[in-house]
C-alpha positions, 0 to 999 in steps of 0.5 A, a space after each residue: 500500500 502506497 503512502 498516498 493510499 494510506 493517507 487517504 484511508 487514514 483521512 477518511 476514517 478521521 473524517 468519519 471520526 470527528 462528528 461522532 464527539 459532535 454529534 454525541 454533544 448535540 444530542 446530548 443538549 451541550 453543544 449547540 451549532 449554528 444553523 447558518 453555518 452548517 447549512 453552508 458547511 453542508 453545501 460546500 462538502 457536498 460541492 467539494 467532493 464532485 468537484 474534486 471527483 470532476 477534477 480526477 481526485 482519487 484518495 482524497 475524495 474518501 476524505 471529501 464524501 466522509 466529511 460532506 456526510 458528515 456536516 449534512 448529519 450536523 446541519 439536519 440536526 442544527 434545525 432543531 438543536 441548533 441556534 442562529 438566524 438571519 440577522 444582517 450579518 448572517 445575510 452579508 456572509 450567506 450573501 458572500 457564501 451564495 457568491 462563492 458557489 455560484 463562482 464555483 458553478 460557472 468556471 470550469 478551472 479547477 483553482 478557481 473554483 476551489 477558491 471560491 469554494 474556500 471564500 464561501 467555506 469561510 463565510 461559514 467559519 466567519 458566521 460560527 466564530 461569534 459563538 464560538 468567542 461568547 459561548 465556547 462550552 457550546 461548540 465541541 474543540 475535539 472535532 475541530 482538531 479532528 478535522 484539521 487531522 484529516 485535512 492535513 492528511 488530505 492533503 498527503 493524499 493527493 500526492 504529487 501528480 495535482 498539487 492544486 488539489 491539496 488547495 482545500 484540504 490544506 485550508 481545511 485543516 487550517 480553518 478548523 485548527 483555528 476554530 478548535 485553537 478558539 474554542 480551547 483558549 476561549 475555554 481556559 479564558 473564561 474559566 480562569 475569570 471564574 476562578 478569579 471571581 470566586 478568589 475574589 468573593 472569598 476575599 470579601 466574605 473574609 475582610 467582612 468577617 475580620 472587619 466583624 
């Protein structure tokens, strides 16, 4: 088995991997998605894959449907489970993310339409982060690391033949590791304002009874 294959399993099978800790925390009410984004999420994984498969992508593509089944998975449950609506904001960025497909639909060259894929993917991102920055504990960290993995062995799996298809797997991998670094220091933020609070409640509690 080449290098090329086993990167390209090994992508696919994280891929696969990295909704299940979300999944699991959406129905258990801890985690909470934007619906906006992953609606674009589910679009662009969908677009992704044939555009790849139309492209010639071989090994990548596990990696590509993995995630598109994925994201569709998350977003059917965001219509129940999730938060987000259409305020002016969320129309601008589902503006911008309707243009990026769009441009993907009307050229025929391979880097172009990956970069437009791209422009409407961080649309998505763009429209999550608030959340993310405001309420961490509703987003899960562990499958956004997950899918920086597999996008970093996405982009092992495209070998050295059509180096333009490594584009969306390597911005893939760094667009999730970035959500995932937002979540984790957002987390560790906040808890250390919480403990400086209760630090500083006990301090009152105790000058109050030494001024007694």
């Amino acid at each position: 088995m080449s290098a090329v294959v086993a990167c390209g399993i090994a992508a696919g099978v994280v891929a696969t991997v990295d909704s299940i800790p979300y999944v699991r925390n959406v129905l258990a009410g801890r985690t909470q998605p934007h619906r906006g984004t992953w609606c674009i999420w589910t679009v662009l994984g969908v677009t992704a894959f044939f555009s790849h498969a139309s492209d010639g992508g071989t090994w990548i593509l596990v990696m590509l449907g993995a995630e598109a089944a994925a994201v569709t998975v998350v977003f059917a449950l965001s219509i129940t489970c999730g938060v987000g609506g259409l305020g002016r904001a969320d129309l601008v960025l589902l503006g911008v993310a309707l243009l990026g497909v769009a441009g993907w639909a009307m050229t025929d060259r391979a880097i172009v339409a990956t970069a437009c894929v791209i422009l409407a993917d961080l649309a998505g991102a763009i429209l999550m982060l608030p959340k993310a920055w405001r309420r961490p504990e509703t987003e899960t960290a562990l499958s956004f690391s997950l899918a920086a993995l597999a996008g970093g062995l996405g982009v092992l799996a495209v070998g050295s033949a059509q180096p333009e298809l490594a584009i969306y797997p390597g911005y893939f991998a760094v667009v999730n590791a970035v959500i995932a670094g937002v979540i984790v220091s957002r987390r560790r933020v906040l808890a250390a304002s919480s403990a400086a609070d209760v630090v500083q409640v006990m301090d009152d509690v105790v000058q109050a009874v030494d001024t007694e």
